[in-house]
Structures are given as C-alpha cells and as structure tokens.
C-alpha positions, -999 to 999 in steps of 0.1 A, spaced: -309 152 45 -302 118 33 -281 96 54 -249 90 29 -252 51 32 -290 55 23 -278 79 -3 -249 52 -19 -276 25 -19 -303 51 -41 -273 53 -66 -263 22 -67 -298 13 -74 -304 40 -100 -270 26 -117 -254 57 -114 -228 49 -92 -205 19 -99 -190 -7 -71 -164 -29 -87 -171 -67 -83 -147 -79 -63 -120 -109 -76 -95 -120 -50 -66 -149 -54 -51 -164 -22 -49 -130 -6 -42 -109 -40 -74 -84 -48 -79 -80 -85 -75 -43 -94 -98 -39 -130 -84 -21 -163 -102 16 -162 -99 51 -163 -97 69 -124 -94 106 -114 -54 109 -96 -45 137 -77 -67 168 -63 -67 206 -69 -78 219 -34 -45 206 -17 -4 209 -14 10 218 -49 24 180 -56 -11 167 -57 -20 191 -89 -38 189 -111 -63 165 -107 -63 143 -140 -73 114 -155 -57 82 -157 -59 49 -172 -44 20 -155 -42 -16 -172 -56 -47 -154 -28 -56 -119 -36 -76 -90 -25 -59 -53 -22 -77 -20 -48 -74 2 -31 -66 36 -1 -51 40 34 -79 42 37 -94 82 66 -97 105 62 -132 100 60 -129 62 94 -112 61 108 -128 90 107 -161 64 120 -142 33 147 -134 57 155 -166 62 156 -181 28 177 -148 17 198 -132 47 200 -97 54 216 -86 26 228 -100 -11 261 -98 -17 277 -66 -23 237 -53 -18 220 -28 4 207 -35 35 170 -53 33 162 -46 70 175 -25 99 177 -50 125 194 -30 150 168 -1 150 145 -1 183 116 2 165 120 -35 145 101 -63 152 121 -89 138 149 -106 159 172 -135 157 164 -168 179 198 -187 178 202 -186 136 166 -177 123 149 -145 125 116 -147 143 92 -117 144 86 -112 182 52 -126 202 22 -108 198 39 -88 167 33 -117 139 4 -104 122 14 -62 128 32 -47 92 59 -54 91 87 -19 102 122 -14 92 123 -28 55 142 -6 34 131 2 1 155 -22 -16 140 -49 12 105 -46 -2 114 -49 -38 136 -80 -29 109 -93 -10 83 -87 -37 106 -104 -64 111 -135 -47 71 -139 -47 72 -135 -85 56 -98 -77 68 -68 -77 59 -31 -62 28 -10 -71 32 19 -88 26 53 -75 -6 53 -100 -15 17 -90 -18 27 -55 -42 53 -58 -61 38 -79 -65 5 -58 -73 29 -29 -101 50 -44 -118 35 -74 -130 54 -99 -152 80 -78 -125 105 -66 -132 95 -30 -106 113 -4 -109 78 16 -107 38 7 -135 35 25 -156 67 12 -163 100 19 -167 98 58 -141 115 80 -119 91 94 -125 76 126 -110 45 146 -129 19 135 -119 24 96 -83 29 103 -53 24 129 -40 68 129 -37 89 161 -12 69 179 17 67 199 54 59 184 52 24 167 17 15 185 8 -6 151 -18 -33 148 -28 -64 128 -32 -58 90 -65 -72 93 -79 -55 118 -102 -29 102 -119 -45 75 -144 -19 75 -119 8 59 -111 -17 30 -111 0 -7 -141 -4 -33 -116 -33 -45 -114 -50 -12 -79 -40 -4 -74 -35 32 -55 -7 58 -45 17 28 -46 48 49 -33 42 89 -7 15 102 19 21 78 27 44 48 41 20 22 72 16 -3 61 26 -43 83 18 -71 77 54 -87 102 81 -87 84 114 -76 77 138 -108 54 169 -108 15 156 -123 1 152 -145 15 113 -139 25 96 -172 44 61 -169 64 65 -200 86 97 -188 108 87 -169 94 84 -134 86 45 -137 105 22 -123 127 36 -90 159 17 -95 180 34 -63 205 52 -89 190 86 -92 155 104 -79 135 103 -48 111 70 -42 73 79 -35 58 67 -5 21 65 -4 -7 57 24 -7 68 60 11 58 95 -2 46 127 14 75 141 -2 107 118 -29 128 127 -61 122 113 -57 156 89 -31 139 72 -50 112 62 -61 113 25 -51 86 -12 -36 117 -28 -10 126 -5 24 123 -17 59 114 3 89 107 -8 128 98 5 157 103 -15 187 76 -20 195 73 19 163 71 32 154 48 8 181 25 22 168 27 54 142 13 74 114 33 90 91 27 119 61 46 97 70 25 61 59 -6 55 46 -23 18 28 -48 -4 32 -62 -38 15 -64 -68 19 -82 -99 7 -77 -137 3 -113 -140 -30 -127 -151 -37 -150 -118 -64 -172 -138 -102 -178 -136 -117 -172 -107 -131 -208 -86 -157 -208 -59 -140 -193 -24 -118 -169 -49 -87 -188 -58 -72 -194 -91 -87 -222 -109 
C-alpha cells in the first residue's frame, strides 16, 4: 500500500490532482472562483444529495475572530445598538470578555482563544464594521474542502489532535493558530474543532441554490446555519458537511461552542511580496 502523503505527491506530480495556489491579504485567504462538490450521500438526510456547486471568487479570514478582536469592536460600538439585539452575552460563565473599569478586556491567557458568547447578530455587526460580512453556508464548505470532496480541511486522514482542537472538556478552547497543520487546501485555518461558527444562510433542504430564498439570514424569519466543529464534540462528529442550525432565539444568543469569521466579496488587490495587497 502506498502511504497517502506519497500517494498526494504521485498525483500531484502526474497533474491529476489540483492544490490551489495560495493568495493571502493581511490575514484574509483568497478563496478562487470554481466549481466544488457540497454535501454527501452516505450521511444524515440534510447533507443530501451531494451536488455540484459553483462559487464566485471571496476572500475568508484565516483564523477564526479573537477575544481581543471583539473585545475592541466592543469598545468602539457597546453592547448593543440602540433598540438592537444583544451582540454579546456578557453575563454567561462561559465568556471571556469582561469589563476593566469602562473598556472590555478579553481576560489573561484568553486573547488569542475564539472568541465565545457572540450572538449571531454580534458576528454580523462585527463583520460589518470591518467592511466584511459573513460567509455563506456554501462559502464555508467550499473554503474548507476544495474542490476534491475531502471529509476534512486537512484531507482524508481521521482526525487526531495535532490537526484540530475536538475531544475536550466544557469551554477548554485554544489559540486560533494553534494547529496549522489542519489548515484547508486554501490555507484557512481551525475549520473543524475550537468552535462551530455563525453563517449567514438560512437552512433549506439541498440541493443549495443562493437565489431561493435561503441567502442572506436577516433574524426575521428561518433558522441560521451553523457550520464547523466545537472544542467540545467527539471526534465522529467531525466532518465540512455537517449541518446545524438555531432558530430566532438561539440566534440571539451567545454560545460557548459558536464562534465566526468574515469574509468579503471585495477584490483585495494584486498580490505584493509577503502577501499583502499591493
């Protein structure tokens, strides 16, 4: 039998398997217009049918948004807008964000962990003010398994520690950079393990299509999906096709298993030397 990272390398070198250059802005992995295979047809109803989908040129973050990061956001926009739901859940156990006279400091040791708590209307605030905005459901997937129909960012090995923070005990996250080695074929890192993460996609049965209906999640009407894995779920669960979602409450909550990133349509320039805009 051939080892598989022996076996990548053969195809790589016989051209029949493609690894997507990688572009990255400031932090921001560049996600390439092409077709991808979404879904599976050998798991839970929701996932069916596997299809196949064409997604349009996007940027997505490469790690997941801090403590710190939204500790600032916080204070340049407060806790809520007026009139406006709830961006955090401060008073939940499980937060790691904290006022220190009038700011709100993420606590020691906790800067660079995802940041827990934001509700659904928190992330998209938070995405907004950085000029970005939430992934789709389809943008997710796609960022997290490239155009091969891998079960895994990293591949098709079973998941162990080293690829990704899952197994643990209750809120027992870690640093978003901290397994580099589980990144996506577009760079994009801790997809799967540390936190599942906020979408902007209302859940719909597949076959996925962004023009009925299901694109964008406003908070009115629908359930929100949530995509990824948790720090907290057993390594079964583990997979870039499962599907969650919360309806209108728990999408106004916080969670100590939901974090997010954000994306952005925007064309971030030429890339320089080092991978920033030119």
């Amino acid at each position: 039998m051939i080892p598989v990272g022996r076996f990548v390398v053969t195809l790589m070198a016989a051209g029949l398997l493609a690894i997507p250059a990688l572009a990255t802005a400031d932090g921001i992995m560049l996600i390439r217009a092409g077709a991808f295979w979404m879904g599976r047809d050998d798991g839970p109803p929701d996932e069916a049918p596997r299809h196949r989908l064409y997604v349009r040129d996007f940027w997505l973050e490469r790690h997941k948004v801090t403590n710190a990061e939204f500790a600032l956001f916080l204070n340049a926009t407060g806790l809520r807008p007026p009139g406006g739901e709830r961006r955090y859940d401060e008073d939940d156990a499980d937060a790691r964000i904290h006022r220190s006279g009038s700011r709100w400091v993420a606590d020691p040791g906790f800067e660079r962990h995802p940041v827990v708590e934001v509700s659904w209307f928190g992330a998209r605030d938070y995405c907004v003010r950085t000029g970005r905005r939430l992934p789709t459901e389809a943008e997710w997937e796609k960022a997290a398994r490239g155009d091969d129909h891998r079960p895994y960012p990293w591949g098709f090995a079973a998941p162990a520690p080293h690829l990704a923070v899952f197994g643990r005990v209750y809120n027992a996250t870690e640093s978003t950079d901290s397994r580099p080695a589980g990144a996506s074929p577009y760079g994009v890192e801790d997809m799967l393990g540390n936190l599942r993460e906020w979408t902007a996609t209302i859940l719909r049965p597949y076959p996925y299509r962004s023009d009925d209906g299901r694109e964008p999640y406003t908070g009115a009407t629908g359930r929100v999906v949530v995509r990824g894995a948790s720090h907290d779920d057993p390594a079964d669960s583990l997979g870039v096709t499962r599907r969650r979602s919360y309806d209108r409450r728990g999408a106004d909550a916080g969670h100590h298993f939901v974090g997010f990133r954000c994306a952005t349509s925007e064309d971030l320039g030429e890339m320089a030397p080092g991978g920033r805009p030119r």
